[in-house]
N, C-alpha and C positions, 0 to 999 in steps of 0.2 A: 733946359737940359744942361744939366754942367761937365763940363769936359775934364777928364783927370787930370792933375798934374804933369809937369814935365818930368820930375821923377819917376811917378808911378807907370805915365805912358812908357818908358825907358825897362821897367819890371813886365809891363804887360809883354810888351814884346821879346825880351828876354823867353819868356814862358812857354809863347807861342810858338817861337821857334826850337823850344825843346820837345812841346807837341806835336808838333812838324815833321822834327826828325825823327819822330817814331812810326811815322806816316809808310816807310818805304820797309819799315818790317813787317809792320802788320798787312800791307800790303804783299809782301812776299810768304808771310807764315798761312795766308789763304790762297788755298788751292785753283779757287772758280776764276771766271774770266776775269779782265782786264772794267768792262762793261758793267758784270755783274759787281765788282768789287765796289764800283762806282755809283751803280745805282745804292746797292742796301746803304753803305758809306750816307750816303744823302739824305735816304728817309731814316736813317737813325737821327742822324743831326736836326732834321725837322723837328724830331718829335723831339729828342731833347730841347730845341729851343723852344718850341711851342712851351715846354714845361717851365722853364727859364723865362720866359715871357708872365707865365701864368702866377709863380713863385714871385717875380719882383715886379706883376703890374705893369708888365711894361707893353705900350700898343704896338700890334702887329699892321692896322690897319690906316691909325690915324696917321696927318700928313703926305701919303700918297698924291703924289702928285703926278700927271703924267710922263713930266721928263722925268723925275726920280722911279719910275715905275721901267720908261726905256735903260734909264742906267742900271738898274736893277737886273734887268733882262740881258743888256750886252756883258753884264761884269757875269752873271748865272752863265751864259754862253762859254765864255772866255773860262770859268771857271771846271768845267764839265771839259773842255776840251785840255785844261791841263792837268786836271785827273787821267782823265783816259791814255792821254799819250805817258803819262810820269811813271802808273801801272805798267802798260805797254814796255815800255821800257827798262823795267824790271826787269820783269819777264824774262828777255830777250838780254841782259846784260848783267843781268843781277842789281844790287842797292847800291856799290860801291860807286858805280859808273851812271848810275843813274841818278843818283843825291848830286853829284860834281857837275853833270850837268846841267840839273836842275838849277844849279848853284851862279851859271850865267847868268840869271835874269835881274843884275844889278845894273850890268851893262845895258840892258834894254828899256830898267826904268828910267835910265839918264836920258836916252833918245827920247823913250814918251813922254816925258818931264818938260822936254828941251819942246818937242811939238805939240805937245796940247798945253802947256802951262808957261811956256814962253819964260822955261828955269833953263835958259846959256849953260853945257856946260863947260867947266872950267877945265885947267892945264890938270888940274888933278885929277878929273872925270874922265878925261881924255887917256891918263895915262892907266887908270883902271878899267878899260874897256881894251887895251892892248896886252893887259897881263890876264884879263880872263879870257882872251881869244887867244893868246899863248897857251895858256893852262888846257886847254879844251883840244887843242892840238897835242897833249903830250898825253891825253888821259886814256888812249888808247896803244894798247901794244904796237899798232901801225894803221897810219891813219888812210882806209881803204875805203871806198863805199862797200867793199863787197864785205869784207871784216863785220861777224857778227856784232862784235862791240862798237863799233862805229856808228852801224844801225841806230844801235840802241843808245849810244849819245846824243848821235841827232833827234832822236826820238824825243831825247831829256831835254834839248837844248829849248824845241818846240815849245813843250811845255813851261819852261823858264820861260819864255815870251809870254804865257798866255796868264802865266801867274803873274809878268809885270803888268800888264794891262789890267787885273782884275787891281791890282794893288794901285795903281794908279787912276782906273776908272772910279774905284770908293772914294777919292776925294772928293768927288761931287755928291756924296750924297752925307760922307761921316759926318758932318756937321749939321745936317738937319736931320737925319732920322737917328734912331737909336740903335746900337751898333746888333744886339737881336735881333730885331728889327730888320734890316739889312741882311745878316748871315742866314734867318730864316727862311727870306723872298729867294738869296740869291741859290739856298739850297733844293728850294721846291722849284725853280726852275734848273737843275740841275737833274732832280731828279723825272720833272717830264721829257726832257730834253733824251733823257736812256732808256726810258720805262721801253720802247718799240726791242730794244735790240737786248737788254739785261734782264730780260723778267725770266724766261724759258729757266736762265743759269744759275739765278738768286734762287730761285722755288727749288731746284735740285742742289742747292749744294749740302755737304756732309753739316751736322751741327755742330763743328770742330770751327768751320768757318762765320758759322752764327757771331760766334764768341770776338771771334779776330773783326770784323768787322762791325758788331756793338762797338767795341773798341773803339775802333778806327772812328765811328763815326759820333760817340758822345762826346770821346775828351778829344781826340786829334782832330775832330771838324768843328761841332756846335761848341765848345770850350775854346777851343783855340782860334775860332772864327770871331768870337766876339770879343776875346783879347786884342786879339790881328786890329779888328778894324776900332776898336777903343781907343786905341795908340794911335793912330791915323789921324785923330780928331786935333790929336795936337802934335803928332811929326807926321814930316812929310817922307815920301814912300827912300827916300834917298836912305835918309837916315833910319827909317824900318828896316832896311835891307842892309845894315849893319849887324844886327845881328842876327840875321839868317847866314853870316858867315859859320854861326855855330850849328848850324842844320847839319851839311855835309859829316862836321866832324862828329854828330850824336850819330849817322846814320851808319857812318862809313865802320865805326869803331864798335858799333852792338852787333852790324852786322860780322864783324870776322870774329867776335864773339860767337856767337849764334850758329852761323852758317859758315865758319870757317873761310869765311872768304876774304883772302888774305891779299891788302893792296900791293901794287907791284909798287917797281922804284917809280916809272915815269907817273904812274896813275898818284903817289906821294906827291911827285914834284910839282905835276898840273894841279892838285889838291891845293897845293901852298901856295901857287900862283892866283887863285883861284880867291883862295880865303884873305889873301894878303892884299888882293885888289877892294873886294867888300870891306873889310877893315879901313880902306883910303876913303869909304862914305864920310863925309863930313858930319858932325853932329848938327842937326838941325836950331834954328832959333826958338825962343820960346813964343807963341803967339800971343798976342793981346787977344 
């Protein structure tokens, strides 16, 4: 299986992360739950990848291996839990506040990095894990529990953990299976994982929300899953999360397009802390 260049892994993820940030519109231009968003989200991408699998030949089943099958299922977990909450917190906060928070979870790959891959980090990891817990503190007009924006960051922060963990847990598998392959398992378990709580909500929604969520789930899941973890094969999640520093800014700026919703100054300034810390990822080495 050959693994893309360092250039091209550099373009995938560029891509991804412009997929991404369209994630928390189309997430907000559908009306149904948080659950239902998340279940259809999945078996779209199934089926796309299923078609993407079928289209380039590529095995769904071979090389399964048991551990590759558990990591499959804790990265599917981990991935369904930061759907849910990232929605949630839309919801509940709108895109602006919920992309920036999302936007912590560079800070989280350096600790998982640092504890399951025995990657130290450095003076420079250390001081981007103090400017996005700055930025995270300013991104709310007053930083209260009770403050419905607060909620709704914490809400986002969550999910930034649980997307470091899927991002970090795929390095056990990106190099032996095929990265289809992977976003396919890890979305059918995402969508058994909802089927009990999102089915009632997907069957009834408008078919206005069809659409947003086809979306959501060809090119912003099954396209951009299998860029995401393409680029994995040859950087590591440090250096991927360099350019999810462009996420916030695709989400933040369509949405007050769109939806008028217009950042404040502190919600700007935690934004730049924020983005300014992801920029301090280091570029990764090329792997032999």
């Amino acid at each position: 299986m050959t693994n893309p260049t360092h250039n091209r892994a550099l373009l995938y993820m560029h891509v991804a992360a412009l997929l991404f940030g369209l994630t928390g519109i189309f997430g907000k231009l559908a009306s149904t739950t948080p659950d239902a968003i998340v279940l259809g989200r999945a078996l779209f991408a199934v089926v796309a990848l299923v078609v993407f699998a079928r289209l380039g030949s590529h095995p769904l089943l071979r090389q399964l291996t048991p551990r590759h099958l558990a990591s499959l299922l804790m990265c599917g977990a981990f991935l369904a839990i930061h759907w849910l909450t990232f929605f949630h917190a839309i919801k509940i906060s709108g895109v602006g506040i919920a992309t920036l928070g999302f936007a912590s979870f560079p800070a989280f790959v350096v600790m998982l990095e640092a504890l399951f891959w025995r990657e130290h980090p450095s003076r420079h990891d250390l001081i981007k894990v103090g400017l996005v817990c700055a930025g995270l503190l300013l991104i709310p007009a007053q930083f209260s529990l009770e403050a419905e924006n607060t909620e709704g960051l914490l809400w986002a922060v969550l999910s930034g953990f649980c997307f470091a963990a899927v991002s970090v847990g795929n390095r056990l598998t990106s190099g032996h299976l095929h990265p289809v392959q992977i976003a396919c398992w890890q979305n059918l378990v995402v969508s058994l994982l909802v089927i009990p709580t999102g089915t009632l909500a997907l069957v009834q929604m408008p078919a206005l929300d069809w659409l947003w969520i086809g979306l959501l789930g060809v090119f912003c899941t099954g396209l951009a899953q299998v860029l995401f973890v393409s680029s994995l094969r040859v950087l590591n999640a440090r250096t991927a999360s360099l350019f999810f520093a462009l996420e916030p800014v695709y989400g933040i700026l369509i949405a007050w397009w769109l939806f008028a919703e217009q950042p404040t100054l502190r919600m700007l300034i935690g934004g730049l802390l924020i983005i300014s810390a992801v920029l301090m990822v280091r570029r990764a080495p090329t792997p032999a």
